[in-house]
C-alpha positions as CSV (number, residue, x, y, z in Angstrom):
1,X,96.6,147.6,104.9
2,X,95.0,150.8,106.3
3,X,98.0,152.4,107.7
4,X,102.0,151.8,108.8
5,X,101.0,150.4,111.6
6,X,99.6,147.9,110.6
7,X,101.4,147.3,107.5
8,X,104.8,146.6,110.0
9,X,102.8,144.4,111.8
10,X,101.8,142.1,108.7
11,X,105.8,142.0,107.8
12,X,106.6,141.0,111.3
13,X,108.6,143.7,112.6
14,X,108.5,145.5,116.0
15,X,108.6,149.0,115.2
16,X,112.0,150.2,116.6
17,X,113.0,148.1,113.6
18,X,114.6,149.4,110.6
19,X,112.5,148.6,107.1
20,X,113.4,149.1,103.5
21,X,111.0,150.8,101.0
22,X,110.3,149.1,98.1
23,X,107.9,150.6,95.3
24,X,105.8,148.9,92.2
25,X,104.1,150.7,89.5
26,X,102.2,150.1,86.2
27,X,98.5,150.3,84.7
28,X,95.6,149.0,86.5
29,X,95.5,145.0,86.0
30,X,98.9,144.1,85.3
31,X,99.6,142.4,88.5
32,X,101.5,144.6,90.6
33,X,99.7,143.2,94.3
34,X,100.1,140.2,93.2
35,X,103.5,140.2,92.5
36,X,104.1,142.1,96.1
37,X,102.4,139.1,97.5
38,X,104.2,136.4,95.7
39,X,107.6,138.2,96.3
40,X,107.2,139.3,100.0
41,X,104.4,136.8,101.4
42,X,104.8,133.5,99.9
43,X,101.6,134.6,98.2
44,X,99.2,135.3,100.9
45,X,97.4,138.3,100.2
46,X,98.1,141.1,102.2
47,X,97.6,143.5,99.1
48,X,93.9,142.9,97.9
49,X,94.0,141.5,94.0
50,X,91.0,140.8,91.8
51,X,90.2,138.8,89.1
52,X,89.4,142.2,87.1
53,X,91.3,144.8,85.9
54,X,89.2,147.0,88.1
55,X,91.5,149.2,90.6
56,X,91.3,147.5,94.1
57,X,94.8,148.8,95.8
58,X,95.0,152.3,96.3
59,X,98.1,152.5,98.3
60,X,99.8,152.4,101.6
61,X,101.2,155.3,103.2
């Protein structure tokens, strides 16, 4: 998700639309897009995830 935009468009919103903010944290690798996905998507993945413990979300702002 590169920006707000586009990030209210992947929840389904217009953007008059009130949102909540929701925030995750941890170490890299502990699951943190994945549990985004699971919670908020029915687990498609609209926050990268990797097999690795390698960093692959940096944020959205």
């Amino acid at each position: 998700i590169k920006n707000e935009a586009s990030f209210v468009k992947c929840l389904g919103c217009s953007p008059e639309q009130l949102l909540k903010v929701v925030s995750i944290f941890g170490n890299t690798g502990e699951g943190k897009s994945h549990t985004l996905n699971h919670t908020f998507f029915m687990g498609r993945e609209v926050f990268k995830t990797s097999p690795t413990q390698e960093s692959c979300t940096v944020g959205v702002w």
